[in-house]
C-alpha positions in Angstrom: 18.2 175.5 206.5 17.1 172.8 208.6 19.4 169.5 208.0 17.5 165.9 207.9 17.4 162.5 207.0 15.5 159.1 206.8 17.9 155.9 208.3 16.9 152.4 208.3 17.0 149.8 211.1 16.7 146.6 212.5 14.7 148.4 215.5 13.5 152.3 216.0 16.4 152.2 218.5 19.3 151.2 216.1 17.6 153.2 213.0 17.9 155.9 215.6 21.5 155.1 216.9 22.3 155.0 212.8 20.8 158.7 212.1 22.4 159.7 214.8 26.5 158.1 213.6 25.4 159.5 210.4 25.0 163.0 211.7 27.5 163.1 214.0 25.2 164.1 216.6 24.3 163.0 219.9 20.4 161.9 220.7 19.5 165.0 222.6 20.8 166.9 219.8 17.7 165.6 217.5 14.4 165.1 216.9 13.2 161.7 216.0 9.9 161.5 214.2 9.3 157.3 213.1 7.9 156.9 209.6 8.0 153.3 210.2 8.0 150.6 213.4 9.4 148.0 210.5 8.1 144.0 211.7 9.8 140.6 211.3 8.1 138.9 209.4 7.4 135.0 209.3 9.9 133.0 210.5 12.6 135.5 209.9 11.2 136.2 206.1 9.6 138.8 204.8 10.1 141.5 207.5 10.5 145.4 207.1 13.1 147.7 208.7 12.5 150.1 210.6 12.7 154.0 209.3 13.0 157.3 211.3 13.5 160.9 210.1 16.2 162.3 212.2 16.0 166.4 212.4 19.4 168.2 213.9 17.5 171.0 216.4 20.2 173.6 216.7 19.3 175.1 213.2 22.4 177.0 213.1 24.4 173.6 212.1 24.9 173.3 208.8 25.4 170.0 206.5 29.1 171.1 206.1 29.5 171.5 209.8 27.9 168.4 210.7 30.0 166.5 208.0 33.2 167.7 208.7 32.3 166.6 212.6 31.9 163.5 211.8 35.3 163.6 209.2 37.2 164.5 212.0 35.7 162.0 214.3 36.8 159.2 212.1 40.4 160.6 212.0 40.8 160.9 215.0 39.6 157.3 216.6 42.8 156.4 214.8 45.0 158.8 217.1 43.2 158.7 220.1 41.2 156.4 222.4 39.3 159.8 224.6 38.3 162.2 222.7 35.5 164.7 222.1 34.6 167.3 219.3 32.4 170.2 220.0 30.9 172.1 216.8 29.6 175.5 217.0 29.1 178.0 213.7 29.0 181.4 213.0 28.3 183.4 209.5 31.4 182.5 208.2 33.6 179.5 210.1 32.4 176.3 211.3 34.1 175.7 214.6 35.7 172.3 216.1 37.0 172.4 219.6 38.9 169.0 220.2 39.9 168.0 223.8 41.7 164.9 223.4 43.8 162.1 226.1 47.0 162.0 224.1 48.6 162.4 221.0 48.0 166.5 220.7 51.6 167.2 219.3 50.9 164.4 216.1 48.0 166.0 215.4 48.9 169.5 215.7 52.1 169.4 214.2 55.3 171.5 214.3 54.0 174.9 214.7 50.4 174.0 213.8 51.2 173.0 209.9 49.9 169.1 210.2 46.4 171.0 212.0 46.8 173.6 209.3 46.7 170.5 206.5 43.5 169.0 208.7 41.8 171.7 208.0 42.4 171.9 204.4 41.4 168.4 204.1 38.4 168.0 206.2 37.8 171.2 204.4 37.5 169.7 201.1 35.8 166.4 202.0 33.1 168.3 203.7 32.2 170.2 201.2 31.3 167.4 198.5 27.6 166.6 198.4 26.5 169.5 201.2 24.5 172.7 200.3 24.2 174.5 203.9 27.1 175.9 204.7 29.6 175.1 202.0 31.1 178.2 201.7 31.9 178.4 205.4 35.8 177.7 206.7 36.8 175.1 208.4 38.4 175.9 211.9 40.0 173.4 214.3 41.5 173.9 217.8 43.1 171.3 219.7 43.0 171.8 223.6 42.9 175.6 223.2 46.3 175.6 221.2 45.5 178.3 218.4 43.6 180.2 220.8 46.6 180.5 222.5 48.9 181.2 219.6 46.5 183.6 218.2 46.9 185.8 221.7 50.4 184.9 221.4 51.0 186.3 218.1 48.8 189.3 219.0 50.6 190.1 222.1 53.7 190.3 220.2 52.5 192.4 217.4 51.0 194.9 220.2 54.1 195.4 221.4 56.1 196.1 218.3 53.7 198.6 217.8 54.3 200.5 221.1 57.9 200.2 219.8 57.7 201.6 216.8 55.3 204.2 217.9 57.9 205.0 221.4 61.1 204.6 219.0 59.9 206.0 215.5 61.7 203.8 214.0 60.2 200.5 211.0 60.4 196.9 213.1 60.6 194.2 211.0 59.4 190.8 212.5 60.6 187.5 211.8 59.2 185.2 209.6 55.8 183.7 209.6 54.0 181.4 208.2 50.8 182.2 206.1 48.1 181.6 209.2 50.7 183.8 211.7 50.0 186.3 209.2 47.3 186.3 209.0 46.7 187.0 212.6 49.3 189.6 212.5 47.5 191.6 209.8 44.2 191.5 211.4 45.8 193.1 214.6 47.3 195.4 212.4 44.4 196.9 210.8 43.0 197.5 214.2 46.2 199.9 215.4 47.0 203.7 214.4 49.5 205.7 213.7 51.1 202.9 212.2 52.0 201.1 208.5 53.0 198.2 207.4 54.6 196.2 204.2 55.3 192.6 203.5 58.5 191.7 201.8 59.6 188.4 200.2 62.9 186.5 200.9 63.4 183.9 198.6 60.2 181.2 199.8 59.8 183.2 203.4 57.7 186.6 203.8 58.6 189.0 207.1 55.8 191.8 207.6 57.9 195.3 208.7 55.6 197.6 210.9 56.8 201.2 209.8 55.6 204.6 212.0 52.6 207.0 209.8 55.2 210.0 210.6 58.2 208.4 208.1 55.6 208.6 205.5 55.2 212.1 206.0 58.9 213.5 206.3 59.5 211.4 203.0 56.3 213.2 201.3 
């Protein structure tokens, strides 16, 4: 679904400078078709805007995505004064890589929670009033620091595995919060010859990687 829109202006230029603040897009990343070259009138009365329809070209951005580009952009102008946000999408996350001058730590937070509650937000505020997309998660990386995390976290896990595996005995890990988990469980699901369970300690959860064979002596 392709997105669009019609934005007024004094001039084609600034109708087209408006579409393009209101997308969150740069110029080369839409097509500009004028509807109207608006005119000034007599003696400054009685003049017309001008009007453009502004069409995003990469049809695999969303009205979600494109929204929650611009959310972030807002937020951060407050944080920041370099900053850029790339959006890319795929079937089922919309994508916001952030390189940014200063300030990382504030917005990422003590082990990620404060980017973690970004996500939720911009999350919810994109998807009021947007169609394309809307079911799509929100996903935001700061200077590469959950990409880094996330091979963190998987390194780790890896090489309980080989533990457990080597030693044949359960390895419980410490605790994590509900994105390290996640993480953990999807490298999980991708080893053999291994189990695992997830047990609660009073508000905290620890995920214990337990060896196929201790299944089968206790069967």
């Amino acid at each position: 679904m392709s997105v669009e829109i019609e934005v007024e202006g004094k001039t084609v230029s600034e109708a087209t400078i408006n579409a393009c603040e209101q997308l969150g897009v740069t110029r080369s990343q839409v097509d500009i078709e004028v509807i109207s070259e608006g005119s000034k009138g007599l003696l400054g009365f009685g003049g017309k805007p001008a009007k453009v329809k502004a069409k995003i070209i990469e049809s695999n951005l969303s009205e979600k995505g494109l929204k929650a580009k611009k959310v972030l952009d807002n937020i951060l102008s407050y944080f920041c004064d370099e900053y850029s946000v790339n959006l890319r999408e795929t079937a089922d996350r919309i994508k916001l890589d952030v390189k940014m001058s200063d300030n990382r730590g504030l917005i990422i937070g003590k082990s990620g929670e404060m980017l973690k509650s970004l996500e939720f937000l911009i999350g919810k505020i994109s998807s009021r009033t947007t169609e394309s997309g809307k079911t799509k998660r929100i996903y935001i990386d700061i200077e590469g620091y959950k990409r880094r995390k996330e091979d963190s976290i998987s390194k780790m896990v890896k090489d309980s595995v080989k533990k457990v595996r080597r030693n044949g005995k359960p390895i419980t890990l410490n605790p994590m919060s509900a994105y390290e988990r996640r993480i953990t469980y999807i490298t999980l699901k991708r080893e053999r010859g291994i189990r695992y369970d997830t047990e609660v300690e009073g508000d905290k959860k620890r995920i214990t990687i337990i060896p196929e064979s201790s299944r089968q002596r206790a069967e």
